[in-house]
KEKE-3310 file (N, C-alpha, C; in steps of 0.2 Angstrom, whole numbers, plus 5000, padded with zeros to 4 digits):
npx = (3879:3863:3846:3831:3813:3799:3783:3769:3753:3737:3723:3709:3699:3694:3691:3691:3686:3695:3708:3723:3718:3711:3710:3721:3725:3726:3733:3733:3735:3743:3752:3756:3764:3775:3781:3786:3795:3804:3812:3820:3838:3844:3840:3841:3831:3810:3797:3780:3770:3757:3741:3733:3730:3722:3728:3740:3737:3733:3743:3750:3750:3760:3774:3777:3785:3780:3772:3765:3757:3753:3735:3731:3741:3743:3747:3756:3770:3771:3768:3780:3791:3789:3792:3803:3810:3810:3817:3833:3842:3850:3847:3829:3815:3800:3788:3775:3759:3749:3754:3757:3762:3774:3791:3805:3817:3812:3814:3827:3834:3826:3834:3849:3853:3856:3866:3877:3879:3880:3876:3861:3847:3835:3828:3816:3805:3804:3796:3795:3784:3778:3766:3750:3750:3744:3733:3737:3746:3735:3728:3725:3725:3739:3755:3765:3784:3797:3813:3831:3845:3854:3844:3839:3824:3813:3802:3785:3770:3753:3747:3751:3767:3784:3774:3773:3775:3783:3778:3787:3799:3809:3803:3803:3793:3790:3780:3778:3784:3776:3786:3799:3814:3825:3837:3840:3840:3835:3820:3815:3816:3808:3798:3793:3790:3782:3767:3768:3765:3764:3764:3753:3742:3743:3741:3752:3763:3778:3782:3785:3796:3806:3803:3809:3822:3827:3835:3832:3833:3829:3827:3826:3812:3811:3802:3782:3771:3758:3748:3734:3719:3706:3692:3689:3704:3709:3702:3710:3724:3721:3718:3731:3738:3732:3732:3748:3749:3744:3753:3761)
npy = (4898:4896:4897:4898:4894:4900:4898:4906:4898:4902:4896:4901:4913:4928:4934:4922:4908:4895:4894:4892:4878:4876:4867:4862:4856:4846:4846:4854:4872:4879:4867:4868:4882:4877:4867:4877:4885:4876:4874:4885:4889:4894:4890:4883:4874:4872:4876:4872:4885:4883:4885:4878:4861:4854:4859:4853:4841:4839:4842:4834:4820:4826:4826:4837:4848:4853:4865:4867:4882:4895:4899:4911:4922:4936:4941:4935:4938:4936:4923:4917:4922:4915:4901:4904:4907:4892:4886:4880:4892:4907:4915:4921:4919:4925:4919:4919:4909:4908:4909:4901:4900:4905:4911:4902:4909:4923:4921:4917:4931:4940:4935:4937:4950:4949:4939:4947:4960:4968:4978:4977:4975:4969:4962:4962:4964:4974:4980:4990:5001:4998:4997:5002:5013:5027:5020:5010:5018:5025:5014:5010:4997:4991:4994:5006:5010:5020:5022:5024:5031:5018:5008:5005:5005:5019:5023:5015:5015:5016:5027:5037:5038:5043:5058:5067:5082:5089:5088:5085:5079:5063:5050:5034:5023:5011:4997:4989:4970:4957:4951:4945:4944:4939:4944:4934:4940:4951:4949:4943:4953:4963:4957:4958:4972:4987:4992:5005:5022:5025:5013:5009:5019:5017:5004:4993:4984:4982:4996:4998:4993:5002:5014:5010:5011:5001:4994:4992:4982:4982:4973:4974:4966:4958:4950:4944:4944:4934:4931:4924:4927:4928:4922:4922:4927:4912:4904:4912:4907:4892:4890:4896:4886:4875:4878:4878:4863:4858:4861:4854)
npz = (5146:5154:5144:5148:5141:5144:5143:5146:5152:5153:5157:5158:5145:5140:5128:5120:5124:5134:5124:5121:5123:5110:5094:5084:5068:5075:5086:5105:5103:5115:5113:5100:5100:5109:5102:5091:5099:5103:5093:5094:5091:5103:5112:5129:5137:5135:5143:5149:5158:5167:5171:5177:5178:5169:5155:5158:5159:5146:5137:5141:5132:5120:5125:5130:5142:5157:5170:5185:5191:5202:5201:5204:5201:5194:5179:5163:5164:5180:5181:5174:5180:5193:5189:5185:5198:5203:5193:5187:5179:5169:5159:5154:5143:5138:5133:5123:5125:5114:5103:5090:5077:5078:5073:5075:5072:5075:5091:5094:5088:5098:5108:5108:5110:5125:5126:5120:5125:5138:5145:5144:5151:5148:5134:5118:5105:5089:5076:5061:5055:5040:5032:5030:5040:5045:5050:5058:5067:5075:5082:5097:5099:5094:5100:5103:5099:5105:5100:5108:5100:5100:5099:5112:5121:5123:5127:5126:5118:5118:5112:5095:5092:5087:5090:5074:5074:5063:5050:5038:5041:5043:5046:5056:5063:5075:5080:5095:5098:5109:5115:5127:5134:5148:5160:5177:5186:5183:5178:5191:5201:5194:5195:5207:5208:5213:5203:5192:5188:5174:5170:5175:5169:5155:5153:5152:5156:5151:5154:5167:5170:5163:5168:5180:5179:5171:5157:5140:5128:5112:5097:5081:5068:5054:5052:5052:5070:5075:5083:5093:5099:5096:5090:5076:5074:5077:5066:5057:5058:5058:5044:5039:5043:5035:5023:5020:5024:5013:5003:5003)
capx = (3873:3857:3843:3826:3808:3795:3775:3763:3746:3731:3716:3702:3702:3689:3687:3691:3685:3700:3710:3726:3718:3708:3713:3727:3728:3728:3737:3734:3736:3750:3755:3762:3768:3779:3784:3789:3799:3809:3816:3827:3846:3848:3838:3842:3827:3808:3794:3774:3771:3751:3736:3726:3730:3718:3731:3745:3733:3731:3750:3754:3753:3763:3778:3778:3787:3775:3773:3756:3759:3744:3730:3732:3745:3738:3750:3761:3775:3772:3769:3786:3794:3787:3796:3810:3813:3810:3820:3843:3844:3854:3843:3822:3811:3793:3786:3765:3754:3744:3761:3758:3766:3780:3798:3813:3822:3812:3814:3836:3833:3826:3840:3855:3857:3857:3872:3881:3877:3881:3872:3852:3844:3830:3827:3812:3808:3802:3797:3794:3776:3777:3761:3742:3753:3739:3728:3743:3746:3726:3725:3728:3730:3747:3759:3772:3789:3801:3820:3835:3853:3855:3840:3836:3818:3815:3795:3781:3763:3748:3749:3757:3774:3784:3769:3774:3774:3787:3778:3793:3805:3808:3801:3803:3788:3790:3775:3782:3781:3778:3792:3803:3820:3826:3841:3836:3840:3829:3815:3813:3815:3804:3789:3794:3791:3776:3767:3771:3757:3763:3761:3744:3742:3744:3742:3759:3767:3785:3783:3789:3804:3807:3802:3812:3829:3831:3838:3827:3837:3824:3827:3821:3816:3807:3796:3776:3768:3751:3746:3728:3715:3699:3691:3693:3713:3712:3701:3716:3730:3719:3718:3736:3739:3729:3737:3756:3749:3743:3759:3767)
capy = (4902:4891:4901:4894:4897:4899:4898:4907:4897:4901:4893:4905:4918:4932:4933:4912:4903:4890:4896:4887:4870:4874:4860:4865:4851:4836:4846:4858:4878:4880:4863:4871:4885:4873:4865:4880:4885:4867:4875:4889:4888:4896:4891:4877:4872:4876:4872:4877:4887:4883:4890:4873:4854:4854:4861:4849:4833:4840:4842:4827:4814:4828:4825:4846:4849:4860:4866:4871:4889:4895:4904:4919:4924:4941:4941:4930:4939:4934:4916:4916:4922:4909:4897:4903:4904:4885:4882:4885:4896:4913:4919:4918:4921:4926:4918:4918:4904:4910:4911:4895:4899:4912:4910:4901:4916:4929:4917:4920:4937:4942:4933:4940:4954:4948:4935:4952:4968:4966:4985:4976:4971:4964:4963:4961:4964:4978:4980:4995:5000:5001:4999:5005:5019:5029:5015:5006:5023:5026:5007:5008:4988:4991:4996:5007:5010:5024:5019:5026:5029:5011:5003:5004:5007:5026:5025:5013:5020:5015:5033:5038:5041:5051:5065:5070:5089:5092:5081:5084:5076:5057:5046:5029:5020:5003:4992:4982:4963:4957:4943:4946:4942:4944:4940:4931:4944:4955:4945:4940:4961:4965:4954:4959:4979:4989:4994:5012:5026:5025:5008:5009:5026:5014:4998:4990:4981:4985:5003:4996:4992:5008:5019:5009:5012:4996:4995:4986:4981:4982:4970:4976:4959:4959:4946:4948:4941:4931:4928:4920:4932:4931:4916:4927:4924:4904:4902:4912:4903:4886:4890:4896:4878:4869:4878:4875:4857:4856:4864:4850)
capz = (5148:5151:5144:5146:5138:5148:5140:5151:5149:5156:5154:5156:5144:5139:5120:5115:5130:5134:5117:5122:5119:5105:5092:5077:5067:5080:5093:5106:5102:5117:5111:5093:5102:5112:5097:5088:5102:5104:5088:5095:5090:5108:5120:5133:5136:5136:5150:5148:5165:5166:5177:5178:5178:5163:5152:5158:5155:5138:5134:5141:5127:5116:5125:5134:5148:5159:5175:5187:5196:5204:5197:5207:5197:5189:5173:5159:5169:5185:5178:5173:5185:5198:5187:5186:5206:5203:5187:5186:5171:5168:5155:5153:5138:5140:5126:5126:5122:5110:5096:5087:5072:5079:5070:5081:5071:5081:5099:5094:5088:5104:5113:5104:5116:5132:5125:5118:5127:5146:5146:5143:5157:5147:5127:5117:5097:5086:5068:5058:5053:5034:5029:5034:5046:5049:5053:5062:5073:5078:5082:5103:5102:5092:5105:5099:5103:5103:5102:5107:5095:5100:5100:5119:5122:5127:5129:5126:5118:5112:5106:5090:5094:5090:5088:5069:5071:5059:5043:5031:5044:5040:5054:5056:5067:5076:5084:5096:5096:5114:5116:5130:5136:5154:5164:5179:5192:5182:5180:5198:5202:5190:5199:5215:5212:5212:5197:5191:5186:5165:5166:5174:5164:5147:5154:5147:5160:5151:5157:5173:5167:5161:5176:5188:5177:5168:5152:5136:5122:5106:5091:5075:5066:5048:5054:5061:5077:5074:5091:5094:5104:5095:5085:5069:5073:5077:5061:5049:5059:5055:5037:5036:5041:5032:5015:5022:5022:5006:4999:5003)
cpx = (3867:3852:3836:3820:3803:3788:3773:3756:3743:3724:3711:3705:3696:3685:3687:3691:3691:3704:3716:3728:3714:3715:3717:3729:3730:3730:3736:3737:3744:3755:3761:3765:3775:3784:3788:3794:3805:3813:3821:3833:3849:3847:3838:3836:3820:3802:3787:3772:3760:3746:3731:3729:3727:3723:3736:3743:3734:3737:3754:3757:3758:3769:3782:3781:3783:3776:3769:3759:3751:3740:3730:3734:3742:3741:3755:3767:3777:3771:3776:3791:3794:3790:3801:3813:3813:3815:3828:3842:3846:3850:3835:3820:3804:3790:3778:3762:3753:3747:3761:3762:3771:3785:3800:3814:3820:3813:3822:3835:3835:3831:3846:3856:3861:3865:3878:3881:3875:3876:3864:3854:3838:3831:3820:3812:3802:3800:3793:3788:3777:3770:3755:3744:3748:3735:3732:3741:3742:3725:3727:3729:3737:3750:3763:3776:3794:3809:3825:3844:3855:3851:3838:3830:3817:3805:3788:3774:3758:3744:3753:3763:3779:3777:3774:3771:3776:3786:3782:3800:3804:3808:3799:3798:3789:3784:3780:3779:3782:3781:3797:3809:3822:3834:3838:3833:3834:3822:3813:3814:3809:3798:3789:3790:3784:3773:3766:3765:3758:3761:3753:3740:3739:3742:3746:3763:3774:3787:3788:3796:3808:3808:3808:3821:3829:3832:3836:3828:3830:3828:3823:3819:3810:3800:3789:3776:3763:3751:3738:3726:3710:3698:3692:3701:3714:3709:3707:3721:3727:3721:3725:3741:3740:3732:3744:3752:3749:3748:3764:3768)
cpy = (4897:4897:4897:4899:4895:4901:4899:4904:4897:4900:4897:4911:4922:4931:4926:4909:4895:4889:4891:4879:4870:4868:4863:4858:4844:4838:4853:4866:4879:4873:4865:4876:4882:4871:4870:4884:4879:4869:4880:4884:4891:4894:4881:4871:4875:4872:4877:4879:4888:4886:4884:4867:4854:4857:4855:4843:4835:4839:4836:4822:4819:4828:4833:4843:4856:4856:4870:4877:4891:4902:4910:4922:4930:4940:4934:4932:4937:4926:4913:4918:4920:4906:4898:4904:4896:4882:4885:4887:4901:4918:4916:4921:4921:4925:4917:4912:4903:4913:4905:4896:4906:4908:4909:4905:4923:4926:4921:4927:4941:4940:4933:4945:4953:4944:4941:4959:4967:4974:4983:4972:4965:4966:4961:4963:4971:4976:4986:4994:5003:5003:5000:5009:5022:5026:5013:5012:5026:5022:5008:5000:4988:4995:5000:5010:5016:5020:5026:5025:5020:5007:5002:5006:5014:5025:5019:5016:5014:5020:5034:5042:5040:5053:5066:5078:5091:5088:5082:5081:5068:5054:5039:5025:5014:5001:4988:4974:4961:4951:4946:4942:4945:4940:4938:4936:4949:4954:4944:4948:4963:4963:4955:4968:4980:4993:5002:5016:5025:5021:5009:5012:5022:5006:4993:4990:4982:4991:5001:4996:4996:5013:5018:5009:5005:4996:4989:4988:4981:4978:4971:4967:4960:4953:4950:4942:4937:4929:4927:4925:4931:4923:4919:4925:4915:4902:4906:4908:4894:4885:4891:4888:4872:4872:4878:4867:4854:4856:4859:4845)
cpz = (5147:5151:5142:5143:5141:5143:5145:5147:5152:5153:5151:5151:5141:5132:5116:5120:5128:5127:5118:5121:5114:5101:5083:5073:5071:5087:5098:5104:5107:5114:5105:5093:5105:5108:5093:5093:5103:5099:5087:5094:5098:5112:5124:5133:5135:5141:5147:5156:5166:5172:5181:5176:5172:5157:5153:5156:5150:5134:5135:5136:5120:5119:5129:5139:5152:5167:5180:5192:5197:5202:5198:5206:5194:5180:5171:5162:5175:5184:5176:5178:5189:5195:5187:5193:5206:5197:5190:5178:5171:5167:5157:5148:5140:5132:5127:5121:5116:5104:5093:5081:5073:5079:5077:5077:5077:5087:5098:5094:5095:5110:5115:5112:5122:5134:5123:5120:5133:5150:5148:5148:5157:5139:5123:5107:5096:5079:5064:5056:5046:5028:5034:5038:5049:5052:5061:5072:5076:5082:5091:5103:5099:5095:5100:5104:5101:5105:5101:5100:5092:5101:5107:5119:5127:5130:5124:5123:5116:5109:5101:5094:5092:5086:5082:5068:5069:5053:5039:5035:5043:5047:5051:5062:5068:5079:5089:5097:5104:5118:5122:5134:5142:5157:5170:5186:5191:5180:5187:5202:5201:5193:5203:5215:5209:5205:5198:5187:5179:5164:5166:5170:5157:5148:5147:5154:5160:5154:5167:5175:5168:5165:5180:5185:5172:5162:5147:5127:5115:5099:5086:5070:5061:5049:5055:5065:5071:5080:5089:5098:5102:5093:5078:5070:5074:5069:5056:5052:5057:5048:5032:5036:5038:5024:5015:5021:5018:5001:4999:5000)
residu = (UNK:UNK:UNK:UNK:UNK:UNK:UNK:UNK:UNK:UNK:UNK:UNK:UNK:UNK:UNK:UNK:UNK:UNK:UNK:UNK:UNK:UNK:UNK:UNK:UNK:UNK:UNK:UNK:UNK:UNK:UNK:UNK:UNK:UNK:UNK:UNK:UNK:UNK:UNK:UNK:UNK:UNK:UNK:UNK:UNK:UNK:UNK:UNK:UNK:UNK:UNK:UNK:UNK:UNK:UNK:UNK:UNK:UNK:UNK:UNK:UNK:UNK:UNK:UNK:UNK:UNK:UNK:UNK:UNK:UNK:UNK:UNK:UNK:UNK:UNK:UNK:UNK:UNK:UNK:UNK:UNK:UNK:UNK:UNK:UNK:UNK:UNK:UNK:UNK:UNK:UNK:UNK:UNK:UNK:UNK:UNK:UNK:UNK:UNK:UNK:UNK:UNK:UNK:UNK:UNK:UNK:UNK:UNK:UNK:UNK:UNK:UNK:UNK:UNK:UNK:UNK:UNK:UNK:UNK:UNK:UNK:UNK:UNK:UNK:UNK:UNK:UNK:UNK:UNK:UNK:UNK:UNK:UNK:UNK:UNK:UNK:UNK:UNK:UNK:UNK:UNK:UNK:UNK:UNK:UNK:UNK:UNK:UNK:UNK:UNK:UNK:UNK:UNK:UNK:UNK:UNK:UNK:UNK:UNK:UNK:UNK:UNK:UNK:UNK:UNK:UNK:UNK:UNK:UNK:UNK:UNK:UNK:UNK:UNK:UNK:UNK:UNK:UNK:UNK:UNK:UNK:UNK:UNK:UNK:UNK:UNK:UNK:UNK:UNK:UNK:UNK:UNK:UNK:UNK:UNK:UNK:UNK:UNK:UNK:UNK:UNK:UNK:UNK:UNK:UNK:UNK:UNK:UNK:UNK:UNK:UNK:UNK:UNK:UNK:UNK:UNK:UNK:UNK:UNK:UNK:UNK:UNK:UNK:UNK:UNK:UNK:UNK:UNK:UNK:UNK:UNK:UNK:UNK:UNK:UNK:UNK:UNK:UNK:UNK:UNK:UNK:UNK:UNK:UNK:UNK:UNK:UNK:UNK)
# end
């Protein structure tokens, strides 16, 4: 099975003007995503799926393998899916830019199903909300996610969910991490069809998925995310760097 790794980059972005190429130690931001992707144990290959030539310049002298799709593109989903009409692969991951120090263990993780459970259409990761919960659960930028018996995705929020009307029942809360595995058929479906009132409702693009039947394996994985969105997030992932280097 070839399963490739697609990085949606877009250049402009609202809260970190051109966040992507800020500079991490010597090398492009998508660049260290790249690289930390190159270290899956699963994936065939991986490609950066970019919005602007100025991004491909950039990643050139690192050795990336990228790819210009056109800026028109509204979403990292539809970015990816253009590439994969253009790429042979079975499987695709949706991997986002803005993950420079995101585990190859979570990349396998999420990719596990699709190799072992002919039932998911698509898979993605979860992880239990064990601390700050009530903060967690108020927060609408932390997605949460209901699972069913098997870990299929029953419902997307960024309302607290489940509602806790029975506080002496034990409830376990997951966030989800937004990493995505898709087979190819489902991927290039999925950007085809029209968006759905939840998603719009919640603005959560997965909800699509959901509506239209298809079935979205959830990996629980003890990891976190650290995605880049703000300057406050590129300064701690600098700093987490810069004290990994020291350490050495």
């Amino acid at each position: 099975m070839r399963i490739i790794i697609v990085i949606p980059a877009r250049l402009h972005s609202t809260r970190l003007p051109e966040k992507m190429l800020a500079d991490l130690d010597g090398l492009p931001l998508v660049a260290r995503t790249y690289q930390q992707a190159k270290k899956s144990q699963l994936a065939t290959d991986v490609i950066v799926a970019a919005d602007d030539k100025k991004i491909m310049d950039a990643l050139a002298p690192f050795d990336c393998k990228t790819m210009l799709t056109p800026a028109s593109l509204k979403s990292g989903s539809d970015r990816v899916a253009f590439a994969a009409k253009q790429l042979r692969g079975d499987v695709f991951v949706n991997l986002q830019g803005d993950e420079p120090l995101i585990r190859p263990a979570m990349i396998d993780q999420a990719i596990e199903p699709l190799l072992n459970d002919k039932r998911a259409n698509c898979s993605t990761l979860v992880k239990p909300i064990t601390t700050g919960i009530d903060e967690m659960l108020k927060n609408p930028n932390v997605v949460k996610v209901a699972l069913d018996r098997e870990r299929f995705a029953l419902y997307f929020s960024r309302s607290p969910i489940p509602f806790q009307r029975n506080t002496d029942a034990k409830t376990t809360f997951y966030k989800h991490i937004g990493l995505y595995v898709y087979r190819r058929n489902t991927l290039l479906e999925f950007a085809s069809l029209r968006p759905t009132m939840l998603e719009k409702a919640e603005s959560l693009e997965q909800l699509r998925l959901l509506e239209y039947g298809y079935r979205m394996k959830c990996v629980i994985t003890k990891h976190e995310s650290r995605a880049v969105d703000t300057p406050e997030d590129l300064a701690t992932v600098r700093a987490l760097l810069s004290a990994k280097r020291r350490s050495r």
